[in-house]
PDB file of N, CA, C and O in Angstrom:
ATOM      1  N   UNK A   1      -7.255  12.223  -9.988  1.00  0.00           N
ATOM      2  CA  UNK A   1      -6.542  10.994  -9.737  1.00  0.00           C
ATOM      3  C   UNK A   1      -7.239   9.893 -10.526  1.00  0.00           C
ATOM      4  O   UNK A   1      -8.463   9.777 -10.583  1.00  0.00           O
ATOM      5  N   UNK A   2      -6.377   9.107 -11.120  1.00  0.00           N
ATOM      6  CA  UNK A   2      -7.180   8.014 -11.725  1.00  0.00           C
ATOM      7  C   UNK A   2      -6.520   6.767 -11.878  1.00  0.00           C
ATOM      8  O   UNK A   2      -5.430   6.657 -12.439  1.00  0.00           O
ATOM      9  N   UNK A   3      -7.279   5.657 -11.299  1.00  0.00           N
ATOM     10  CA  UNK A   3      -6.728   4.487 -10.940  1.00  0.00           C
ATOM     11  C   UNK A   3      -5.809   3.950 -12.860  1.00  0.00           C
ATOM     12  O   UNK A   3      -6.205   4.014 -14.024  1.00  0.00           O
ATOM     13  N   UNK A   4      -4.331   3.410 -12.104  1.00  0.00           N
ATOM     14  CA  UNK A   4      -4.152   2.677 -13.321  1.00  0.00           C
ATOM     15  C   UNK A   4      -3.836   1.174 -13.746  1.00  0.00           C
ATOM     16  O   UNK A   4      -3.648   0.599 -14.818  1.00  0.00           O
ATOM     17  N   UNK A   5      -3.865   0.820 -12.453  1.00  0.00           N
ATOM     18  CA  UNK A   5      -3.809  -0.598 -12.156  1.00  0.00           C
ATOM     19  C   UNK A   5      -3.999  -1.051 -10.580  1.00  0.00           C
ATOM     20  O   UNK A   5      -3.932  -0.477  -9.494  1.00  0.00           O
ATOM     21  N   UNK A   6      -4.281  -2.442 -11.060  1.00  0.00           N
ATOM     22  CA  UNK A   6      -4.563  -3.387  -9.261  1.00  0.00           C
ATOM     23  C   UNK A   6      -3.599  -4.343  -9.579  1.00  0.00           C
ATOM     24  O   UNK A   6      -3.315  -4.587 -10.752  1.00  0.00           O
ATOM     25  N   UNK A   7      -2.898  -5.090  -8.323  1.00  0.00           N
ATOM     26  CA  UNK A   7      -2.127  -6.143  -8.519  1.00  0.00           C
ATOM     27  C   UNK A   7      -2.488  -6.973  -7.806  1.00  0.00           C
ATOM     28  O   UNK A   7      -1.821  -6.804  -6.785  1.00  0.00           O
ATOM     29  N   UNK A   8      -3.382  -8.110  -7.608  1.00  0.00           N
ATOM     30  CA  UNK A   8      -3.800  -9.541  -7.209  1.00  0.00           C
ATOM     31  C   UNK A   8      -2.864  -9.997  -5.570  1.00  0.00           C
ATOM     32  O   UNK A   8      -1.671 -10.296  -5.526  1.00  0.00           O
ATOM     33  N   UNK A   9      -3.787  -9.932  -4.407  1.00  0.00           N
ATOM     34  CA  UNK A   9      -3.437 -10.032  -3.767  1.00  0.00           C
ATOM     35  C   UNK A   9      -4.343 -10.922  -2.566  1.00  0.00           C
ATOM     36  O   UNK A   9      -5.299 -10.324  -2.072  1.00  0.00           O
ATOM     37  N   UNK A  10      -4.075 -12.236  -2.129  1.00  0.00           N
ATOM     38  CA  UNK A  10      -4.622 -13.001  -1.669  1.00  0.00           C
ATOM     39  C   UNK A  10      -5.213 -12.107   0.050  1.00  0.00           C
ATOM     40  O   UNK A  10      -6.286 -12.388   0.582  1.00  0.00           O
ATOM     41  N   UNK A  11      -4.110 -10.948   0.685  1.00  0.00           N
ATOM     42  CA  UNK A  11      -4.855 -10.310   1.647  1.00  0.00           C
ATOM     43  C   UNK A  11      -4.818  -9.098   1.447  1.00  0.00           C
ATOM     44  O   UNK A  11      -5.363  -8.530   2.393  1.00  0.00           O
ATOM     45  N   UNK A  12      -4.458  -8.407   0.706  1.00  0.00           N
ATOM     46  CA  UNK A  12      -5.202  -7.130   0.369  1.00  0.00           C
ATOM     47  C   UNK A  12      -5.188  -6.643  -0.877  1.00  0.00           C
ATOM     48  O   UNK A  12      -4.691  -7.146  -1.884  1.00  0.00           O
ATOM     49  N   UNK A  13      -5.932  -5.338  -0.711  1.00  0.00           N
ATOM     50  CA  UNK A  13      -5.818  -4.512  -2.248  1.00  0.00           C
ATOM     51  C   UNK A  13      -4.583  -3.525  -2.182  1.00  0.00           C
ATOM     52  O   UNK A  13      -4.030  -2.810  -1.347  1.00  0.00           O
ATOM     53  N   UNK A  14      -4.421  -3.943  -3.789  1.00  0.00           N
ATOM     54  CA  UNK A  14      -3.365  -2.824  -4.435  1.00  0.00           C
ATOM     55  C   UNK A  14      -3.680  -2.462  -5.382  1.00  0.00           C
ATOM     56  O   UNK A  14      -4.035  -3.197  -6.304  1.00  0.00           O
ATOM     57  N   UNK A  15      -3.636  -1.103  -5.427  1.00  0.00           N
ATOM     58  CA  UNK A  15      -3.656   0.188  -6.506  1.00  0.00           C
ATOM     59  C   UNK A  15      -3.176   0.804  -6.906  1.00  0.00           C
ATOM     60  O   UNK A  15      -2.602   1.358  -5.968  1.00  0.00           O
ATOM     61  N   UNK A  16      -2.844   1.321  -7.885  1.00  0.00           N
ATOM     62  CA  UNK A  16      -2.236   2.402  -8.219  1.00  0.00           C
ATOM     63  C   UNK A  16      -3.032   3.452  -9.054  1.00  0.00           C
ATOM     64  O   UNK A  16      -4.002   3.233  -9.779  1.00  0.00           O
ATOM     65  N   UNK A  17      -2.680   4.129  -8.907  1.00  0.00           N
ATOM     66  CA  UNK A  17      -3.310   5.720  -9.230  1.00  0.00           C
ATOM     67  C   UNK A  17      -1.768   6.559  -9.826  1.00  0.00           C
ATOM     68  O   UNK A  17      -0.552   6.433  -9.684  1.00  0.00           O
ATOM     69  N   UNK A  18      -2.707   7.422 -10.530  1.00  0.00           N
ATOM     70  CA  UNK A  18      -1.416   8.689 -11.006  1.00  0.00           C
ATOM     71  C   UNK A  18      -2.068   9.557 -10.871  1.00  0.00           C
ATOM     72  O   UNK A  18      -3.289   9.454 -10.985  1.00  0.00           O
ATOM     73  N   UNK A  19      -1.405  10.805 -10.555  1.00  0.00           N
ATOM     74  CA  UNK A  19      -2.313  12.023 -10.307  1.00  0.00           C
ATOM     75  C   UNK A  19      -0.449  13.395 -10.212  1.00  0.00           C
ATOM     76  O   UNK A  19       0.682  13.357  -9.727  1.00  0.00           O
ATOM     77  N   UNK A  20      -1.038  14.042 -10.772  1.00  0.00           N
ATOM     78  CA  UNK A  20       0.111  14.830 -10.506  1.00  0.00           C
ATOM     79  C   UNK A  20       1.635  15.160 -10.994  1.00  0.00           C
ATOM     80  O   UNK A  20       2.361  16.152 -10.926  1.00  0.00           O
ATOM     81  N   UNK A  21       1.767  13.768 -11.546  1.00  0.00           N
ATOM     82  CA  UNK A  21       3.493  13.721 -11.789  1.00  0.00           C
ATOM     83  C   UNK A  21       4.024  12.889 -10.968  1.00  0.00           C
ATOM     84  O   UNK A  21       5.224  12.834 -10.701  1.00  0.00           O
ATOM     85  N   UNK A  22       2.897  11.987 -10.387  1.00  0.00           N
ATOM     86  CA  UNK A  22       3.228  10.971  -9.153  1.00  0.00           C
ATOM     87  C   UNK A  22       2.270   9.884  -8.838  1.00  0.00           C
ATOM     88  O   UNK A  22       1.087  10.129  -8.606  1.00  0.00           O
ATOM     89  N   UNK A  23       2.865   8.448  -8.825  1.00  0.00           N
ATOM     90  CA  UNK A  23       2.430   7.477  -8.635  1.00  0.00           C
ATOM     91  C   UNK A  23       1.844   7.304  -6.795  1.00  0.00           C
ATOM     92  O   UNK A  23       2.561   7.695  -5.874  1.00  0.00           O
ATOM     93  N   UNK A  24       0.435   6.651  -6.557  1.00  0.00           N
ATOM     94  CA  UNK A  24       0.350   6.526  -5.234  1.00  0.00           C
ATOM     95  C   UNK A  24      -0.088   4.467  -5.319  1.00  0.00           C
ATOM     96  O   UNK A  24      -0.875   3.760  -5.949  1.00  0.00           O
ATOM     97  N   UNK A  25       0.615   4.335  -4.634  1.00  0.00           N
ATOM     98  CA  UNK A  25       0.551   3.185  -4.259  1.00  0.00           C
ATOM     99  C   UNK A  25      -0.231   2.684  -3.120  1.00  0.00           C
ATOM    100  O   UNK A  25       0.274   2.616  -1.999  1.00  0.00           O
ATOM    101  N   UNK A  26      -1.505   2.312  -3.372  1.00  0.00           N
ATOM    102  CA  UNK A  26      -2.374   2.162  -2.092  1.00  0.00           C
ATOM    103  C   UNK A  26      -2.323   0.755  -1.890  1.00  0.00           C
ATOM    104  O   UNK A  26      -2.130  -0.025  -2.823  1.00  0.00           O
ATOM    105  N   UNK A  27      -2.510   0.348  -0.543  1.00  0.00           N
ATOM    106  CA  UNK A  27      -2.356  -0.996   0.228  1.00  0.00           C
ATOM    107  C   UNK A  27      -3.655  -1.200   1.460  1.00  0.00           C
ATOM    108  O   UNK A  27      -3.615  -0.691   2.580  1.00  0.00           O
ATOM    109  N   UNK A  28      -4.448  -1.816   1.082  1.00  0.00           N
ATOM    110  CA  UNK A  28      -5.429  -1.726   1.879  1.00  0.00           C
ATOM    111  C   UNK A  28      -5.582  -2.956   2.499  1.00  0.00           C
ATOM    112  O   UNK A  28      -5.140  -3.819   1.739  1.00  0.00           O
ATOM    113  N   UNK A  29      -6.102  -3.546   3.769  1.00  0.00           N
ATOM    114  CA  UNK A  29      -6.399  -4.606   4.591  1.00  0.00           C
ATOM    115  C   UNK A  29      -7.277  -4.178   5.577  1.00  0.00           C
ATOM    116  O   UNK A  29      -7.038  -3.150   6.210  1.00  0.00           O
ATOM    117  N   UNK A  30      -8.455  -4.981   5.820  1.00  0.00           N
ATOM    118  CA  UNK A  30      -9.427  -4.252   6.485  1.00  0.00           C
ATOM    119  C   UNK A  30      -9.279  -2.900   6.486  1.00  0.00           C
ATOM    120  O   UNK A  30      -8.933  -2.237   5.508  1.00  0.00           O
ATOM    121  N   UNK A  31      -9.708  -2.199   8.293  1.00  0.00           N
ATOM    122  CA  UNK A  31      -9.937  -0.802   8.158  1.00  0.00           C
ATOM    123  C   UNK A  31      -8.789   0.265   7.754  1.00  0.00           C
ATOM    124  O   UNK A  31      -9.123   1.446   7.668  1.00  0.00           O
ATOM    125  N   UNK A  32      -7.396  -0.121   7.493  1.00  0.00           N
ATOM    126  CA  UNK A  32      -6.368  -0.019   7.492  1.00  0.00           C
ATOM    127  C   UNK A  32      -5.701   0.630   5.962  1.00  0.00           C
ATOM    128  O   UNK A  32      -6.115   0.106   4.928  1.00  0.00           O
ATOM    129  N   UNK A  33      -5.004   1.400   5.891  1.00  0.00           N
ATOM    130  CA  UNK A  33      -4.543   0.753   4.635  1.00  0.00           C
ATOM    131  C   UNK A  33      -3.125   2.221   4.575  1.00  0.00           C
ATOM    132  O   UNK A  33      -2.910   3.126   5.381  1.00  0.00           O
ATOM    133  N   UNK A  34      -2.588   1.949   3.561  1.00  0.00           N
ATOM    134  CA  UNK A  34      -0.724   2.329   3.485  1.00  0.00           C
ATOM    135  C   UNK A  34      -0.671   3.133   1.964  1.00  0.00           C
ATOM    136  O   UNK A  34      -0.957   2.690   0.851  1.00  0.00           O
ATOM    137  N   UNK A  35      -0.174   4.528   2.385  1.00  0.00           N
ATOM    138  CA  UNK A  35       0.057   4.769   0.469  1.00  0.00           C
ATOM    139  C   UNK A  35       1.221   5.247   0.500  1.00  0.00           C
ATOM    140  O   UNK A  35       1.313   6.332   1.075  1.00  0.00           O
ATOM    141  N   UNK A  36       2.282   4.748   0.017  1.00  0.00           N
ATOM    142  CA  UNK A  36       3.783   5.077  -0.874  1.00  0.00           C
ATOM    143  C   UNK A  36       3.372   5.963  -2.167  1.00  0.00           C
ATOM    144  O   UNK A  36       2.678   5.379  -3.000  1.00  0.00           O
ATOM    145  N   UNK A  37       3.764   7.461  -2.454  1.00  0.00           N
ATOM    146  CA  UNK A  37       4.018   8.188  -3.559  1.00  0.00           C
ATOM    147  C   UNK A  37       5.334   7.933  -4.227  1.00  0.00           C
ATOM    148  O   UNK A  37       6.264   7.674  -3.463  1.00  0.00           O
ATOM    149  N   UNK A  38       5.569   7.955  -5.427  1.00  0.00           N
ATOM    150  CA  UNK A  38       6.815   7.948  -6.132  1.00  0.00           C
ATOM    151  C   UNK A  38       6.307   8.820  -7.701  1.00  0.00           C
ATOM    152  O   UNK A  38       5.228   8.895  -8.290  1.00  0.00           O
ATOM    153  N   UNK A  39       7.368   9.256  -7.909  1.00  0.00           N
ATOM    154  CA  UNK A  39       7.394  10.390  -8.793  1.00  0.00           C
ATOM    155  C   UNK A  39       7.398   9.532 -10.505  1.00  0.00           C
ATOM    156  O   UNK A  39       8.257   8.719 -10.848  1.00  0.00           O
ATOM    157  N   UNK A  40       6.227   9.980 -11.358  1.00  0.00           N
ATOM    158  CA  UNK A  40       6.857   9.223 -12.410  1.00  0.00           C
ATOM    159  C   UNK A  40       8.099   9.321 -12.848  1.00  0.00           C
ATOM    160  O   UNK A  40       8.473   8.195 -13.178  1.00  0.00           O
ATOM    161  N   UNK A  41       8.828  10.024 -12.995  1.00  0.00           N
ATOM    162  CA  UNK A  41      10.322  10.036 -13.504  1.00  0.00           C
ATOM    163  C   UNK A  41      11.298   8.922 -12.898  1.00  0.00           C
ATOM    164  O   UNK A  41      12.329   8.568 -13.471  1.00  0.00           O
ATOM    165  N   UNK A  42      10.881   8.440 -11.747  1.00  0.00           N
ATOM    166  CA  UNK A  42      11.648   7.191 -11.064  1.00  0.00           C
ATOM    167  C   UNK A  42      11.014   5.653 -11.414  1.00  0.00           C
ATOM    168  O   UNK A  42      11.301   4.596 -10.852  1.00  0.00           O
ATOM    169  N   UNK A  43      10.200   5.842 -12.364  1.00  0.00           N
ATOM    170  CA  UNK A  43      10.184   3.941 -12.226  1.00  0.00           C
ATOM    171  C   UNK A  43       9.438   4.497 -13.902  1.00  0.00           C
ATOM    172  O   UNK A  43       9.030   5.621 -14.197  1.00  0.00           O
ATOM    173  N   UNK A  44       9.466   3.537 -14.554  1.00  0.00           N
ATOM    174  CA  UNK A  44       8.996   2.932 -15.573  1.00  0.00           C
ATOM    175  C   UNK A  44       7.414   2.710 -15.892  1.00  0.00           C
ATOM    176  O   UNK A  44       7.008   1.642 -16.351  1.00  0.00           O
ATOM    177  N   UNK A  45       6.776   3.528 -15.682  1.00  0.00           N
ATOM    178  CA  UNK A  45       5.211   3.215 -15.234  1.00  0.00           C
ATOM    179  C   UNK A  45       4.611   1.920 -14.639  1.00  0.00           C
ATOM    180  O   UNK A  45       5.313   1.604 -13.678  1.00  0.00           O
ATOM    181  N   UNK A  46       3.782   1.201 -14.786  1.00  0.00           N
ATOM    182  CA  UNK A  46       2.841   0.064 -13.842  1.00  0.00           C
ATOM    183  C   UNK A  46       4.141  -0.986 -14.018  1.00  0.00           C
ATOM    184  O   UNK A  46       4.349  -1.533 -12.936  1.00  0.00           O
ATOM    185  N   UNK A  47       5.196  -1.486 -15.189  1.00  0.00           N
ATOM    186  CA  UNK A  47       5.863  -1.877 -14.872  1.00  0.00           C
ATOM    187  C   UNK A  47       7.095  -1.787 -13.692  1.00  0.00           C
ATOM    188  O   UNK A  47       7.702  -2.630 -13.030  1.00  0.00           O
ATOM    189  N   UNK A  48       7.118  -0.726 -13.766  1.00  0.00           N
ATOM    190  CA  UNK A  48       8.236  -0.240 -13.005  1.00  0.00           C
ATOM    191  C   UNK A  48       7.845  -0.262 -11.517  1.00  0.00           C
ATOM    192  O   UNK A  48       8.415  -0.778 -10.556  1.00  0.00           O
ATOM    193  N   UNK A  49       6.687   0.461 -11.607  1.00  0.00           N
ATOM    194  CA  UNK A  49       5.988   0.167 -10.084  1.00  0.00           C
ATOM    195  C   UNK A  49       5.699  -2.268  -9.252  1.00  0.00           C
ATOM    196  O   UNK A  49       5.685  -2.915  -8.206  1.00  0.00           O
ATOM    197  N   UNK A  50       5.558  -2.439 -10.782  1.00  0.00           N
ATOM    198  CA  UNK A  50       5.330  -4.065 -10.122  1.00  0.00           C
ATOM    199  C   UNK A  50       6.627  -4.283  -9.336  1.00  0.00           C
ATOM    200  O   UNK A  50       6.712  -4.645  -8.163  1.00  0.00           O
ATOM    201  N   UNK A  51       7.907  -3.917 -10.430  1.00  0.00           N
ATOM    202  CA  UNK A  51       9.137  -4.328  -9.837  1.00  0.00           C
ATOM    203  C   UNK A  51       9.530  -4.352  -8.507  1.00  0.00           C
ATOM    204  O   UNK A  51      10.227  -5.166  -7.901  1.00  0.00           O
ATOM    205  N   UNK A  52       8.831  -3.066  -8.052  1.00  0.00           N
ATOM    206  CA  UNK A  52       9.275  -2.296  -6.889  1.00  0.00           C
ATOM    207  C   UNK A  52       8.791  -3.621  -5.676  1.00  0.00           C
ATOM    208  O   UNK A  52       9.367  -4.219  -4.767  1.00  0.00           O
ATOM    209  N   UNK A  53       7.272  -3.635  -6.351  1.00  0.00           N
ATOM    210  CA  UNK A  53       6.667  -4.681  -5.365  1.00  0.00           C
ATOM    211  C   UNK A  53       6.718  -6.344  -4.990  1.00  0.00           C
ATOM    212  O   UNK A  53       5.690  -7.004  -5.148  1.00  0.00           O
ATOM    213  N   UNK A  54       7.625  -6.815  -4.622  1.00  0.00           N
ATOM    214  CA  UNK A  54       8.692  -7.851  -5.026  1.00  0.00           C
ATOM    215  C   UNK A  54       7.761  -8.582  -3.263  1.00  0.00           C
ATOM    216  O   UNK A  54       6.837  -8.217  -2.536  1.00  0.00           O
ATOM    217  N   UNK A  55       8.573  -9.535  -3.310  1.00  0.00           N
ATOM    218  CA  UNK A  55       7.677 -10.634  -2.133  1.00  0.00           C
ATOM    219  C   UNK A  55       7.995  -9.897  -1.233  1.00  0.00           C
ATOM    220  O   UNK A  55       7.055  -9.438  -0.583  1.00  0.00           O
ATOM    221  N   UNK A  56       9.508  -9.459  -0.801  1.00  0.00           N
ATOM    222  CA  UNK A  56      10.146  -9.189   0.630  1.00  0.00           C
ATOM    223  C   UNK A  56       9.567  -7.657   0.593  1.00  0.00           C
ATOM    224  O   UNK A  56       9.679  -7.182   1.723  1.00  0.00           O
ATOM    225  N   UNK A  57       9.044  -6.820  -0.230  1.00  0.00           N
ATOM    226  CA  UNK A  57       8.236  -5.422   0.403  1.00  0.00           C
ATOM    227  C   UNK A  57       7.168  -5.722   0.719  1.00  0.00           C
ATOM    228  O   UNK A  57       6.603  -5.258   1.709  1.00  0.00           O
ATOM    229  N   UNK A  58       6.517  -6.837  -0.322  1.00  0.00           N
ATOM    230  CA  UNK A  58       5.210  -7.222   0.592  1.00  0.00           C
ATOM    231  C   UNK A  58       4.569  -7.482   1.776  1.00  0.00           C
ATOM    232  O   UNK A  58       3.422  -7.281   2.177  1.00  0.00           O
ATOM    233  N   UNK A  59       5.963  -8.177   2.446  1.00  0.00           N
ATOM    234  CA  UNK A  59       6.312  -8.547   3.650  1.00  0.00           C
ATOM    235  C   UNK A  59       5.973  -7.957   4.518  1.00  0.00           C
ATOM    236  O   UNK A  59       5.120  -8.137   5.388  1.00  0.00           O
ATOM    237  N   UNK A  60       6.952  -6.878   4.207  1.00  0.00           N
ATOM    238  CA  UNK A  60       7.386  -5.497   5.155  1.00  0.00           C
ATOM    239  C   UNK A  60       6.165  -4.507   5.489  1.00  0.00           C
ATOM    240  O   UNK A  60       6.096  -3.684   6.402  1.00  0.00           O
ATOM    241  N   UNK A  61       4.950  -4.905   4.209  1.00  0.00           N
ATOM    242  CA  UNK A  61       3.950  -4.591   4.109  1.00  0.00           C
ATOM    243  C   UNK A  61       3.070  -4.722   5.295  1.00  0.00           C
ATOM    244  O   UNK A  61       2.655  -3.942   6.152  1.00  0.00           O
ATOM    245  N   UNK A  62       2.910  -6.210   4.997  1.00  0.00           N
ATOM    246  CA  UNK A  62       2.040  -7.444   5.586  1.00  0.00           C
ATOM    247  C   UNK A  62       2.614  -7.000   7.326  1.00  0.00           C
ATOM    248  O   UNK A  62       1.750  -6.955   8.201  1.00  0.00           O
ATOM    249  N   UNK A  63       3.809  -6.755   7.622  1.00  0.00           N
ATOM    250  CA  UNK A  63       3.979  -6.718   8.949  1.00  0.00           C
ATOM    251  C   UNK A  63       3.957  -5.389   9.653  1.00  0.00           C
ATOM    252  O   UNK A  63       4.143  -5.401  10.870  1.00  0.00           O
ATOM    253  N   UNK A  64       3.731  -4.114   8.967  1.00  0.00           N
ATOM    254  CA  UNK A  64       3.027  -2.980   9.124  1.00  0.00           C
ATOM    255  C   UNK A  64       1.896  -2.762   9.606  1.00  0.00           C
ATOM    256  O   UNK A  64       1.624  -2.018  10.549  1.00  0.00           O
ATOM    257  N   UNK A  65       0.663  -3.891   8.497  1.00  0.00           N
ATOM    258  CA  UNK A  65      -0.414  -3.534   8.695  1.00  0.00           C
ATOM    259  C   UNK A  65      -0.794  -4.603  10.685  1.00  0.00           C
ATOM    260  O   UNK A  65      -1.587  -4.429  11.611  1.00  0.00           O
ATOM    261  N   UNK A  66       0.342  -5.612  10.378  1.00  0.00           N
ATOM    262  CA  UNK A  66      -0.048  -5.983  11.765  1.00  0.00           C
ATOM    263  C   UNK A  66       0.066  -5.287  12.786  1.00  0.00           C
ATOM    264  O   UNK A  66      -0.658  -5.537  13.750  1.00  0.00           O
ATOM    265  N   UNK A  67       1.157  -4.067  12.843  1.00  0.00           N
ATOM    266  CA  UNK A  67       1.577  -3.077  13.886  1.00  0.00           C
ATOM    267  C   UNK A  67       0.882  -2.761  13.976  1.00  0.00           C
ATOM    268  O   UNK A  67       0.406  -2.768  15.111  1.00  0.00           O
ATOM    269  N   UNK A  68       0.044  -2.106  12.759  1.00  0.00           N
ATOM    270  CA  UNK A  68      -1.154  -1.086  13.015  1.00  0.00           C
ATOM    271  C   UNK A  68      -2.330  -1.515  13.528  1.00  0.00           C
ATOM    272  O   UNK A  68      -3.148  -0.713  13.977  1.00  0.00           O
ATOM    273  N   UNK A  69      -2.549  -2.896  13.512  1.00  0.00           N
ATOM    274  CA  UNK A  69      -4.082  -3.559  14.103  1.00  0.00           C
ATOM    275  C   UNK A  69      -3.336  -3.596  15.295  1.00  0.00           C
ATOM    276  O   UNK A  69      -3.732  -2.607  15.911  1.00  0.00           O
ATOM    277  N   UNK A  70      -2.482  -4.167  15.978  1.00  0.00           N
ATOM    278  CA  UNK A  70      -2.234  -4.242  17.153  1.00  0.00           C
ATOM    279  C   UNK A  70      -2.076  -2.907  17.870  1.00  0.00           C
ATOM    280  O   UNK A  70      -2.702  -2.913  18.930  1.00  0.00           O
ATOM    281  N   UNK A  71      -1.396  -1.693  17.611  1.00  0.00           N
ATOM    282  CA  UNK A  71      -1.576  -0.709  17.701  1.00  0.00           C
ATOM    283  C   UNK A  71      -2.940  -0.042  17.982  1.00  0.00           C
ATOM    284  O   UNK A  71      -3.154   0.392  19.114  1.00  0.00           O
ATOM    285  N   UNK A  72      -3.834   0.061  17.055  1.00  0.00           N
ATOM    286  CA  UNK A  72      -4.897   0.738  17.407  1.00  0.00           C
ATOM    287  C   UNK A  72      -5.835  -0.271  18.235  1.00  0.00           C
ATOM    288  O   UNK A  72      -6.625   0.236  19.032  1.00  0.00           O
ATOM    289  N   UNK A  73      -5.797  -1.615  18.101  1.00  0.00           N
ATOM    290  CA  UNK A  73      -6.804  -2.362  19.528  1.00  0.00           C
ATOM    291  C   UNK A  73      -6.123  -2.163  20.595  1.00  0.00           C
ATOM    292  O   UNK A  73      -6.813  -2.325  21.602  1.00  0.00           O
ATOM    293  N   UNK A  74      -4.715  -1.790  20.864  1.00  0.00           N
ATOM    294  CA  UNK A  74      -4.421  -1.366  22.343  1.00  0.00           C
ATOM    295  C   UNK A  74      -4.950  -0.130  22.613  1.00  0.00           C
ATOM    296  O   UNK A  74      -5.395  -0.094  23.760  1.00  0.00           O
ATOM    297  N   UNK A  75      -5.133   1.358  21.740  1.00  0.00           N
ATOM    298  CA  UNK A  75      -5.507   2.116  21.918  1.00  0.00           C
ATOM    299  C   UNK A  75      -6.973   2.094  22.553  1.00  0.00           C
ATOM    300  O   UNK A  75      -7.167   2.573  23.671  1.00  0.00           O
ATOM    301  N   UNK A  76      -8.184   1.414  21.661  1.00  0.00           N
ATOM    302  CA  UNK A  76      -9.257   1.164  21.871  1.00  0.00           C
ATOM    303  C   UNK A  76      -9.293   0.574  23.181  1.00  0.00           C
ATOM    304  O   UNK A  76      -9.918   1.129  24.084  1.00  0.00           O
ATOM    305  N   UNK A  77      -8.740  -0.394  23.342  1.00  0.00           N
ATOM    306  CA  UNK A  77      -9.016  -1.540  25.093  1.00  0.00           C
ATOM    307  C   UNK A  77      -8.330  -0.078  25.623  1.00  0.00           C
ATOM    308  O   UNK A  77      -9.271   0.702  25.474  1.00  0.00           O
ATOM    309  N   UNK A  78      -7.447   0.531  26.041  1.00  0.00           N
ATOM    310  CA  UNK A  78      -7.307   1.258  27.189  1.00  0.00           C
ATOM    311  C   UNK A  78      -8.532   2.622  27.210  1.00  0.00           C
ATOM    312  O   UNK A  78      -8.660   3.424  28.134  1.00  0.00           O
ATOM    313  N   UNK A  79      -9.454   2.589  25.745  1.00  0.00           N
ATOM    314  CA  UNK A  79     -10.606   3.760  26.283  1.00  0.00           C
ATOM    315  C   UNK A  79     -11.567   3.423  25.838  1.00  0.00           C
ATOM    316  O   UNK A  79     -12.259   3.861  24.919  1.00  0.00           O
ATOM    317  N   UNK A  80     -11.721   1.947  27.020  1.00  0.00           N
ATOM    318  CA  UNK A  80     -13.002   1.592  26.882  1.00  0.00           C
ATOM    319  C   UNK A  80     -13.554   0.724  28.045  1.00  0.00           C
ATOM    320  O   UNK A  80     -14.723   0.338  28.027  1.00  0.00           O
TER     321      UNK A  80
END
């Protein structure tokens, strides 16, 4: 796998990697983090992948990773 770009992000990291015949799209925020695969044959390489990443997926992003912090501190407070 080898990283082929980062895209500038005021709360988290983004990466991309190729490995395989397939793009992974990593999304990291604190302990957390999100990876979308897509096949190179569907997007246009690092361009094609920016496109994808437009404000309103970011969003959708951004309000994931909140599920998931809220999610796992309820887990934690009930076993502890």
């Amino acid at each position: 796998m080898r990283v082929i770009g980062n895209i500038p992000h005021p709360k988290m990291s983004i990466s991309i990697f190729s490995m395989n015949d397939k793009y992974q799209i990593k999304f990291e925020a604190g302990p957390m983090e999100q990876i979308y695969k897509i096949a190179h044959s569907e997007v246009n390489g690092l361009e094609g992948i920016q496109k994808i990443i437009d404000e309103e997926f970011l969003e959708k992003i951004m309000n994931c990773f909140n599920e998931m912090y809220l999610s796992f501190k309820e887990a934690k407070e009930r076993n502890h």
